[in-house]
N, C-alpha and C positions, 0 to 999 in steps of 0.2 A: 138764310140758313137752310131751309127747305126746299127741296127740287120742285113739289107739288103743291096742290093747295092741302092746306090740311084736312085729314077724313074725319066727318062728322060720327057722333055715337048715333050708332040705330039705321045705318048704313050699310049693305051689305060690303064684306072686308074682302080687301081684293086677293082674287087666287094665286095662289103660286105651285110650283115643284121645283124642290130645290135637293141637292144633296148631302145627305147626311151620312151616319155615319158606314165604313163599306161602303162608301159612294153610292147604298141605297138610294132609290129619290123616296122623298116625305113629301105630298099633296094638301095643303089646309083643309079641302075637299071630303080627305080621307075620312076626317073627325064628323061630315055635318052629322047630326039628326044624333049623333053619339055620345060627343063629349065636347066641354068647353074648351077652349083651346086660350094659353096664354102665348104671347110672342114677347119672346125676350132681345131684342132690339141690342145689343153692342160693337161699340167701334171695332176693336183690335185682339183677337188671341194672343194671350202671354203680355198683355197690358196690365200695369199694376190693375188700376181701378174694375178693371174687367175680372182681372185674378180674385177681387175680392167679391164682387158685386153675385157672381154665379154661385160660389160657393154658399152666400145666402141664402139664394134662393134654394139649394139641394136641400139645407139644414134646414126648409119647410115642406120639401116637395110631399111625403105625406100629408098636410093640413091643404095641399093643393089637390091632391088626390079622392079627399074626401071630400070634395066639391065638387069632384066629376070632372078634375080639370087637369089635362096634358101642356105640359111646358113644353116650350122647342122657341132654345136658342138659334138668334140670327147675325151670321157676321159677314164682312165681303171676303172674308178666309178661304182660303181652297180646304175642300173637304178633308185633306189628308193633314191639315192645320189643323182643323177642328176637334179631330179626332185624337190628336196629341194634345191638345187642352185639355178637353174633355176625361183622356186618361190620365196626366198630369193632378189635374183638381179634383178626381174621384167623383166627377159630374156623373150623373145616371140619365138624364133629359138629352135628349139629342140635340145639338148643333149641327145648326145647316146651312150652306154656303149658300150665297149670294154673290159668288162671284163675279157675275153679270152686273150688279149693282141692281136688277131690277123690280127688284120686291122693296128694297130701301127706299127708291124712287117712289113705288106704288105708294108707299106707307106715308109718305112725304116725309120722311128722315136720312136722306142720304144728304150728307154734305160734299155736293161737288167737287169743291175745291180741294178736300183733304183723300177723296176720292174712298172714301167709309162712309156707315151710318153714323148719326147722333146715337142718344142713348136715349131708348125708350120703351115703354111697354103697354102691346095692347091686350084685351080681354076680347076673345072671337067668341057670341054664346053658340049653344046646339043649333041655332039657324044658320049660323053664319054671317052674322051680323055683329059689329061694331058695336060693346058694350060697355068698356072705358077705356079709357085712352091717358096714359103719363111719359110727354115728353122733355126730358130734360132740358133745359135752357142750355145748362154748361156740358162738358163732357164728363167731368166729374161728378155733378150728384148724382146718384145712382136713385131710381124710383122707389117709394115706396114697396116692399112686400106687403105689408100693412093693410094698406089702402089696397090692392090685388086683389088681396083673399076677403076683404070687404064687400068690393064688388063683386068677385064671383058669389059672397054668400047671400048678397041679392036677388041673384039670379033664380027662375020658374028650376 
């Protein structure tokens, strides 16, 4: 199911710049020494499960906020997809293409074969390091927010 091996917690999380929205690019980089960073990991824009799964996470993005922690959804969508999700579902976190497929690779959730990622989600702390990790088995269960905001409230 995984292109890579899986990344371990407490590993530094691999870099990317990808395209958000305005075809801005967004840097993981951007955030170190500043703020937590969560990756929201989804197959498909305009996918049921995806339709739902995001808009969850917006209806906590405050309680994410006050953790010091910036969400940024991930899809292999073209930026100009993302962007029409995103204003569709009244999302306020950016979506950022993966085009390339190659940050889905890094993360070891891209499924080849379907040529998207799984569904999953990591916690980047202020180092830049790997500090939880939930990868869906199926495409369908969407990860914990719960457990998220758990672990970021962990966090130094």
């Amino acid at each position: 199911m995984q292109a890579t091996a899986p990344l371990e917690i407490g590993q530094m999380a691999p870099e990317f710049r990808l395209k958000g929205p305005g075809g801005q690019f967004v840097a993981l980089s951007e955030y170190r020494g500043r703020k937590n960073v969560v990756l929201v990991f989804y197959p498909l824009a305009f996918s049921a499960v995806c339709s739902h799964q995001l808009p969850a996470i917006e209806k906590e993005i405050a309680r994410f906020e006050k953790l010091d922690a910036v969400v940024l959804g991930i899809s292999v969508d073209s930026h100009y997809s993302n962007t029409a999700f995103a204003e569709r579902l009244k999302i306020s976190f950016p979506l950022l293409s993966d085009f390339k497929r190659e940050t889905s690779a890094a993360y070891g959730v891209l499924l080849e074969e379907s040529g998207h990622s799984g569904r999953a989600t990591f916690v980047v702390d202020k180092q830049g390091k790997l500090a939880y990790k939930d990868v869906s088995p199926v495409l369908a269960e969407i990860p914990s927010n719960e457990r998220v905001l758990g672990a970021l409230a962990g966090l130094p």
